[in-house]
N, CA and C atoms as an extended XYZ file, in Angstrom:
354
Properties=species:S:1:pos:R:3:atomname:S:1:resname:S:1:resid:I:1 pbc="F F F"
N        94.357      -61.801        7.880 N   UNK     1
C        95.302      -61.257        6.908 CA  UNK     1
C        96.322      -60.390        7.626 C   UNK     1
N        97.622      -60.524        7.253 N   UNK     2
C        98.862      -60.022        7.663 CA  UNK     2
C        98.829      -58.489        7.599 C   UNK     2
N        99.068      -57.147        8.052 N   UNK     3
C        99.659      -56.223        7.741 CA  UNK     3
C       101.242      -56.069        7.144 C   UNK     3
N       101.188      -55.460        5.980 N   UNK     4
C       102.723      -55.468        5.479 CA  UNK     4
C       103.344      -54.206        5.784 C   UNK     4
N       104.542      -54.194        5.714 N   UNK     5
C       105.321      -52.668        5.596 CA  UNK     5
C       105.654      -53.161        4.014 C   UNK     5
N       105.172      -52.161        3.034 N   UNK     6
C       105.888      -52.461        1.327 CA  UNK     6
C       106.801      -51.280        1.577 C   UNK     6
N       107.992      -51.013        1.299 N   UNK     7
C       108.889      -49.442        0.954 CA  UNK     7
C       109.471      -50.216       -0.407 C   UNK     7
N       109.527      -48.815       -0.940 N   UNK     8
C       110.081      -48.760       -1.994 CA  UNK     8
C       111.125      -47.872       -2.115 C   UNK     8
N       112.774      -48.370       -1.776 N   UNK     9
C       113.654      -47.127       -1.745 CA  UNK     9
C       114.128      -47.200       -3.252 C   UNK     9
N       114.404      -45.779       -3.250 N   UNK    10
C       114.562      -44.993       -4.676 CA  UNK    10
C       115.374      -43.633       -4.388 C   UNK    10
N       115.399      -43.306       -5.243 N   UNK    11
C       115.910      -41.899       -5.758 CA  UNK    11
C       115.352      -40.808       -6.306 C   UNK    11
N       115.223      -39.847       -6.134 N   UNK    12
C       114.376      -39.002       -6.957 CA  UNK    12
C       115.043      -38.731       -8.557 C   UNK    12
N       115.896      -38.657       -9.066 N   UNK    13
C       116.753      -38.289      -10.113 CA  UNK    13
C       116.780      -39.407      -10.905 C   UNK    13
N       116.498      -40.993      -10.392 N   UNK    14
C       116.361      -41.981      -11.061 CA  UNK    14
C       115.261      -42.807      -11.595 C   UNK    14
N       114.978      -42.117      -13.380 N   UNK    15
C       113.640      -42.372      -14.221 CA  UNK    15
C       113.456      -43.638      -13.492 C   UNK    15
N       113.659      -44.557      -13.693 N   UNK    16
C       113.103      -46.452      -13.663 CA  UNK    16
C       112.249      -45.851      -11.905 C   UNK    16
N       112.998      -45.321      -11.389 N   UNK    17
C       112.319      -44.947       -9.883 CA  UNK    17
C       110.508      -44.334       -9.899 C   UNK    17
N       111.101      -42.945      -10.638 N   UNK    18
C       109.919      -41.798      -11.399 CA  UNK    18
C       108.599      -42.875      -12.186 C   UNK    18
N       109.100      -43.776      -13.095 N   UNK    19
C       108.394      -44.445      -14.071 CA  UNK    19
C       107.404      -45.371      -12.987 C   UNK    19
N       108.406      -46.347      -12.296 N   UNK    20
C       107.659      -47.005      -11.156 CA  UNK    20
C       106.512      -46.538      -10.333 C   UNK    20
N       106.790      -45.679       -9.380 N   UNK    21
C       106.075      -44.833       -8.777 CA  UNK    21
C       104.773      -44.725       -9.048 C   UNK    21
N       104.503      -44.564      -10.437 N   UNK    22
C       102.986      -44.658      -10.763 CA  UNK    22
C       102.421      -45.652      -10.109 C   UNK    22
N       103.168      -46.706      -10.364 N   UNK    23
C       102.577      -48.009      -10.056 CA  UNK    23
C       102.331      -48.742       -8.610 C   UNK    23
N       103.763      -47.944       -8.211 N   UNK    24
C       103.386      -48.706       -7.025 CA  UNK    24
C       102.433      -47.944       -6.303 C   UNK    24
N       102.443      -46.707       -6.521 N   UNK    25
C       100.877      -45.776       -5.533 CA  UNK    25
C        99.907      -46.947       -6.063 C   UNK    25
N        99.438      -47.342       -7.131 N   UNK    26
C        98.515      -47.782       -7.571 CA  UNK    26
C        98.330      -49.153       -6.975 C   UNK    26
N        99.519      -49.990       -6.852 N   UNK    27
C        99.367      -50.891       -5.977 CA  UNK    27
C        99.221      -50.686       -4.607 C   UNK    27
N        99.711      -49.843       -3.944 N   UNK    28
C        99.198      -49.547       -2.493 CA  UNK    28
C        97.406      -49.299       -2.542 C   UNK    28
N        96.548      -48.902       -3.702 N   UNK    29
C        95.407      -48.699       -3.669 CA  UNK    29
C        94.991      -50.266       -3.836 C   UNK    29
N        95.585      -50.770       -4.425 N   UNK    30
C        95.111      -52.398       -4.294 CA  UNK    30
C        94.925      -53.056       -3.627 C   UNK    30
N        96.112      -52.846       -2.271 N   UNK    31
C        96.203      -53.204       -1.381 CA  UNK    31
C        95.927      -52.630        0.053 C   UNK    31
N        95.272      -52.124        0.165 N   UNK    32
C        94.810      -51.146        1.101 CA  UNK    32
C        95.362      -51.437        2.717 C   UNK    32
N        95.089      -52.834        3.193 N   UNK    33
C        95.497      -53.308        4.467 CA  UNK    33
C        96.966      -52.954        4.917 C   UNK    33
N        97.698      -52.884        3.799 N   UNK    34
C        99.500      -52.729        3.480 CA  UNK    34
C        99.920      -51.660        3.687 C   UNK    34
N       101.147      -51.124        4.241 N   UNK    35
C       101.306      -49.704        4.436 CA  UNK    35
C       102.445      -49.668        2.675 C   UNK    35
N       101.776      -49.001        2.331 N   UNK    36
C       103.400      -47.999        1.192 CA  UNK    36
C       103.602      -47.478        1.620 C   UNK    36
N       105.119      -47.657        1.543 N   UNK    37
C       106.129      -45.810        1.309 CA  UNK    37
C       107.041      -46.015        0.427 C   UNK    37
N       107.319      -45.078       -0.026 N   UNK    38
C       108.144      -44.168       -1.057 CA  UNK    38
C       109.499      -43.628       -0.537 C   UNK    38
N       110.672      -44.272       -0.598 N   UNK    39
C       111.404      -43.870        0.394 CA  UNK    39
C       112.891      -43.571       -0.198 C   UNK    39
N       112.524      -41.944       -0.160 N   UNK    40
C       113.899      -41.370       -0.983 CA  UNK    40
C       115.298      -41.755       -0.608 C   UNK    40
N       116.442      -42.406       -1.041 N   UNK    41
C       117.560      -42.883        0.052 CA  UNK    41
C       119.018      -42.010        0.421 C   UNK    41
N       118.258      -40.887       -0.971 N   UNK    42
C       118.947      -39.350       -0.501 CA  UNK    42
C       118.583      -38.559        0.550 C   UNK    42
N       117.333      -38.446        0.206 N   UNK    43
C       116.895      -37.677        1.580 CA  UNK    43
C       116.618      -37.759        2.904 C   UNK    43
N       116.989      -39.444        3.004 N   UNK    44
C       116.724      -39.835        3.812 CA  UNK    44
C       117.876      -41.252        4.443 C   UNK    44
N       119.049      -40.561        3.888 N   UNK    45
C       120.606      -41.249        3.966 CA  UNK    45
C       120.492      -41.610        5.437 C   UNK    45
N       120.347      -40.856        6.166 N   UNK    46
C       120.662      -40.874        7.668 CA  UNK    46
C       120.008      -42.513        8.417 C   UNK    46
N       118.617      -42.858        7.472 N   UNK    47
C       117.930      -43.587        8.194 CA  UNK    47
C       118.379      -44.941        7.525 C   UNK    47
N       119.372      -45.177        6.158 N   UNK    48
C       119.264      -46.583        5.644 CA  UNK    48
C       120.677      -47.208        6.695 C   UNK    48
N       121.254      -46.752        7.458 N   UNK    49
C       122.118      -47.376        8.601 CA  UNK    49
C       123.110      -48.080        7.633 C   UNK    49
N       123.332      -49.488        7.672 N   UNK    50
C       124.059      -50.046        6.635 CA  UNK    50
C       123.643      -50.874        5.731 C   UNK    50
N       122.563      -50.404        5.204 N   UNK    51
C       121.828      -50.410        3.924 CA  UNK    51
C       122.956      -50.136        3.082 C   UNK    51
N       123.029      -50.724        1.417 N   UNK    52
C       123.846      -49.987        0.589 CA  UNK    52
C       122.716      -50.770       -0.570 C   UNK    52
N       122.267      -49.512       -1.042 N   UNK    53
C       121.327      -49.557       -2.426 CA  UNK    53
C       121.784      -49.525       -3.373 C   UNK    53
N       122.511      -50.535       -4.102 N   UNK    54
C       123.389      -50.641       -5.616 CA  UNK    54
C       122.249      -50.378       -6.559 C   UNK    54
N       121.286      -51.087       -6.637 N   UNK    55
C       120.060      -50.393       -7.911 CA  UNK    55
C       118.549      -50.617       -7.633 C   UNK    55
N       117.902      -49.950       -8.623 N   UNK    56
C       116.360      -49.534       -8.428 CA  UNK    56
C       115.688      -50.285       -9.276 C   UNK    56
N       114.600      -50.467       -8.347 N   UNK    57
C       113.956      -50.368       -7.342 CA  UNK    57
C       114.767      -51.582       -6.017 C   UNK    57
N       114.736      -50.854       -5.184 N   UNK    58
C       115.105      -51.852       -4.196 CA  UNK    58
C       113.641      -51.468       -3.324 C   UNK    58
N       113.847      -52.686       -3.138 N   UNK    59
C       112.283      -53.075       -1.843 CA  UNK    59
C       111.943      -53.558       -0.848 C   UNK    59
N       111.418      -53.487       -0.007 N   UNK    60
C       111.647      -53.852        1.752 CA  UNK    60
C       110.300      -54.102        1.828 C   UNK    60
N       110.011      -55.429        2.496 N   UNK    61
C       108.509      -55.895        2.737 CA  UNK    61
C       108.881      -56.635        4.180 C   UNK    61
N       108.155      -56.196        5.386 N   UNK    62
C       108.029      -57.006        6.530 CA  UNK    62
C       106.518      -56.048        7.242 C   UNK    62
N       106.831      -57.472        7.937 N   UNK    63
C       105.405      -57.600        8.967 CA  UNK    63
C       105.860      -56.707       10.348 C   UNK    63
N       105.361      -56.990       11.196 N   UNK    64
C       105.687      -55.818       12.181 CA  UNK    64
C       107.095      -56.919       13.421 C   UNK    64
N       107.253      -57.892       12.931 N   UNK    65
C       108.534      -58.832       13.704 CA  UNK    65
C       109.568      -58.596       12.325 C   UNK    65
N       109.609      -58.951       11.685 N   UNK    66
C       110.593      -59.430       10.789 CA  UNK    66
C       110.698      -59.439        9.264 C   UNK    66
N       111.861      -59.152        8.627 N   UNK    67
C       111.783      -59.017        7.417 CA  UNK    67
C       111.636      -60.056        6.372 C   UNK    67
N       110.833      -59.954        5.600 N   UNK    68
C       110.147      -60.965        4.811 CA  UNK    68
C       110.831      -60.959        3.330 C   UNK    68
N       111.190      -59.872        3.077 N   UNK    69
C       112.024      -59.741        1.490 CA  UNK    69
C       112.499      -58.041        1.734 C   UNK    69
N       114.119      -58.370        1.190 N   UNK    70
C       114.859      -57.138        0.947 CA  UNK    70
C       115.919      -57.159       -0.300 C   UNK    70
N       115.528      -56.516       -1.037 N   UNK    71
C       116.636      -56.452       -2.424 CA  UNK    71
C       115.708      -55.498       -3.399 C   UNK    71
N       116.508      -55.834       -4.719 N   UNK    72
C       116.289      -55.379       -5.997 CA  UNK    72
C       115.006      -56.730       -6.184 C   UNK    72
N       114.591      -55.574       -7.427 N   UNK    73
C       113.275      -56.179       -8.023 CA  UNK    73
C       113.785      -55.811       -9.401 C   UNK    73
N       112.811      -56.608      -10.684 N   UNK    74
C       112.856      -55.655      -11.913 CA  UNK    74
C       111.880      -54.697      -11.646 C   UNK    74
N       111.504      -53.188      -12.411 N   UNK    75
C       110.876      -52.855      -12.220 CA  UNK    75
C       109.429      -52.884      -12.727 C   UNK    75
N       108.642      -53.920      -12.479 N   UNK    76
C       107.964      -54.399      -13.526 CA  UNK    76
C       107.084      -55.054      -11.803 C   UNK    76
N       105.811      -54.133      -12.048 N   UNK    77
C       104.894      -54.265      -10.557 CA  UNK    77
C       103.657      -55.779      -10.766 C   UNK    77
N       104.183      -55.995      -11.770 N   UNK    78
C       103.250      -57.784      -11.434 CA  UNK    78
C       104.438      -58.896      -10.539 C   UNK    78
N       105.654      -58.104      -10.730 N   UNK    79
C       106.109      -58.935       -9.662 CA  UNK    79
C       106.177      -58.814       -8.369 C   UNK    79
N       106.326      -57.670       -7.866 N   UNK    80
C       105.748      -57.078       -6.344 CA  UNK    80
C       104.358      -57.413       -6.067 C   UNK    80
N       103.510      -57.690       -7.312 N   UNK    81
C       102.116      -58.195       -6.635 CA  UNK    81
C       101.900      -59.461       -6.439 C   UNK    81
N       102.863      -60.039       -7.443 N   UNK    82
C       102.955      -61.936       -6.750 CA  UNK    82
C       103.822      -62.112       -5.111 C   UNK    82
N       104.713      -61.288       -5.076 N   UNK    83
C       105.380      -61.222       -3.504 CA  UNK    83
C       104.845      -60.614       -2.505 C   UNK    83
N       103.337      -59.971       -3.022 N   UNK    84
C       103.069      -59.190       -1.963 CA  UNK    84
C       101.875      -60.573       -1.663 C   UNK    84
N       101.253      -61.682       -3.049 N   UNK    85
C       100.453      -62.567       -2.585 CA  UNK    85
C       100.788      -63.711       -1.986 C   UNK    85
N       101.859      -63.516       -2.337 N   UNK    86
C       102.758      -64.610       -1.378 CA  UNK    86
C       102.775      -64.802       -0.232 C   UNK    86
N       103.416      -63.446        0.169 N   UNK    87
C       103.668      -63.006        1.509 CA  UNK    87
C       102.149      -63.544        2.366 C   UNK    87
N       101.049      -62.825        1.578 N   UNK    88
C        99.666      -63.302        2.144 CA  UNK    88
C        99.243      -64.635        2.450 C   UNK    88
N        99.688      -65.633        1.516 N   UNK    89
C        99.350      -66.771        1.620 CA  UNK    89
C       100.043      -67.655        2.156 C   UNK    89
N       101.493      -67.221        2.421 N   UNK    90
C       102.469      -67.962        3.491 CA  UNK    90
C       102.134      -67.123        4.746 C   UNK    90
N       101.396      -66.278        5.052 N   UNK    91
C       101.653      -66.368        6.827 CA  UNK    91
C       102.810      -65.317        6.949 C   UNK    91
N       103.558      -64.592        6.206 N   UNK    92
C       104.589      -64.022        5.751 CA  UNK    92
C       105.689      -64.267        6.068 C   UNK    92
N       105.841      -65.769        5.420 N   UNK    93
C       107.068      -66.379        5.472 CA  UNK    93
C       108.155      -65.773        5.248 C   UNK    93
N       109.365      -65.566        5.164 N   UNK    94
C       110.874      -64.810        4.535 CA  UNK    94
C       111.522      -65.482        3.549 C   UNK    94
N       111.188      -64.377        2.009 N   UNK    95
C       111.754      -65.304        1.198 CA  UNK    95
C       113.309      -64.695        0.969 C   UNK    95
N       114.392      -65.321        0.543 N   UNK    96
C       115.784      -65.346        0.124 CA  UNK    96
C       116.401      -64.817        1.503 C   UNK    96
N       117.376      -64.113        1.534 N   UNK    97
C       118.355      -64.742        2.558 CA  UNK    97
C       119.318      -63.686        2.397 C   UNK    97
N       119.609      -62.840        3.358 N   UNK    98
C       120.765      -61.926        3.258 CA  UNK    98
C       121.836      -62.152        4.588 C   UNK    98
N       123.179      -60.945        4.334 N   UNK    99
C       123.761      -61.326        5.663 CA  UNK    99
C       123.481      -60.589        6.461 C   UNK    99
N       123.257      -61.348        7.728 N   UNK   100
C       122.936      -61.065        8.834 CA  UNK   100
C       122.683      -59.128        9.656 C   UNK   100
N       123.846      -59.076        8.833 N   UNK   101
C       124.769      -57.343        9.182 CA  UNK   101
C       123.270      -56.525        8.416 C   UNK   101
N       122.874      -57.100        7.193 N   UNK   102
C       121.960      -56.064        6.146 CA  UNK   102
C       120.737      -56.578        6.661 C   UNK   102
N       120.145      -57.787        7.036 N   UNK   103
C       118.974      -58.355        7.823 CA  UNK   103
C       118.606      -57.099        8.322 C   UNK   103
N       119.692      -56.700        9.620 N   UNK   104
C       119.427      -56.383       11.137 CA  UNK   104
C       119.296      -54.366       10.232 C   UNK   104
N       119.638      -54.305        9.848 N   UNK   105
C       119.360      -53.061        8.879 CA  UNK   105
C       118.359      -52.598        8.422 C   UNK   105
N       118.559      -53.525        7.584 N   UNK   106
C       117.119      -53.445        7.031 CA  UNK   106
C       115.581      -53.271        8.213 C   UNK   106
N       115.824      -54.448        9.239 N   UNK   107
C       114.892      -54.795       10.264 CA  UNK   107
C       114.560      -53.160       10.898 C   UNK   107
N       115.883      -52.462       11.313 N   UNK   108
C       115.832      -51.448       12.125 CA  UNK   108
C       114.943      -50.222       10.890 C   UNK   108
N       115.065      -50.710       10.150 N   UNK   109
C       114.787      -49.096        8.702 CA  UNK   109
C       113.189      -49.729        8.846 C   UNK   109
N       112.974      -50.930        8.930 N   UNK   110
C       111.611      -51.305        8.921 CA  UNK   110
C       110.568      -50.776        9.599 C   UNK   110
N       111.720      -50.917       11.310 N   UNK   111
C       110.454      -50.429       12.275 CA  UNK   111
C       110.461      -48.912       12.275 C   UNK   111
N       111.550      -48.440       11.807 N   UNK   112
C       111.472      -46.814       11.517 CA  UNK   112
C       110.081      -46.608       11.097 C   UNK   112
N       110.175      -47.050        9.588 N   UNK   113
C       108.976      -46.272        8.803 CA  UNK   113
C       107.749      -46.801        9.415 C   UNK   113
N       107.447      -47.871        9.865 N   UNK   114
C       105.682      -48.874       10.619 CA  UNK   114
C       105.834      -47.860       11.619 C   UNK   114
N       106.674      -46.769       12.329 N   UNK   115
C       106.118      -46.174       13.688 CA  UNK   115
C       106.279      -44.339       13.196 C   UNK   115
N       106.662      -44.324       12.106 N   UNK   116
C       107.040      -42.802       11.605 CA  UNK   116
C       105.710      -42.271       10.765 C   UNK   116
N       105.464      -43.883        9.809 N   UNK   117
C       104.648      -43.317        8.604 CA  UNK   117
C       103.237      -43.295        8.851 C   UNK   117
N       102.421      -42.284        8.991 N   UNK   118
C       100.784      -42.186        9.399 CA  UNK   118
C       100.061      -43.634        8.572 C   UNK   118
């Protein structure tokens, strides 16, 4: 079984963020092998590089090479748990497709948090 990076960037000031949150702690208890984080994109502006977070929940899932899914979600955590079984059962294939410029972004914010977060 794969190790994941799940982040969940958010906002603190933004309910759908606040409301979520329950859930996704709760899914990180589900998933135990998986790292969560919680990843404020105010407080932590410096590290999304050229990230640009239009809305919430946005979500970042990769393995320790490469990013596997980056975007918006609804906020509605049975769907992060079908992408997180996905991810498991493909080998953690990469689903959808960004440009290149937000890939390599995203990639770099990835290995941030897998070498920052205990």
């Amino acid at each position: 079984m794969i190790n994941l990076l799940v982040a969940c960037l958010c906002a603190e000031w933004c309910d759908t963020c606040r409301d979520y949150r329950a859930e996704f702690d709760l899914l990180g208890k589900e998933f135990p092998q998986h790292r969560f984080v919680w990843f404020d994109i105010e407080d932590n502006s410096e590290q999304l590089g050229g990230i640009d977070v239009e809305n919430f929940p946005t979500l970042l899932l990769a393995d320790k090479e490469k990013v596997l899914f980056a975007g918006t979600m609804l906020p509605q955590i049975s769907r992060l748990r079908r992408l997180l079984m996905s991810a498991q059962e493909n080998g953690g294939e990469q689903t959808g497709a960004l440009p290149q410029a937000q890939m390599d972004a995203y990639r770099t914010l990835a290995m941030s948090l897998q070498e920052n977060v205990g």
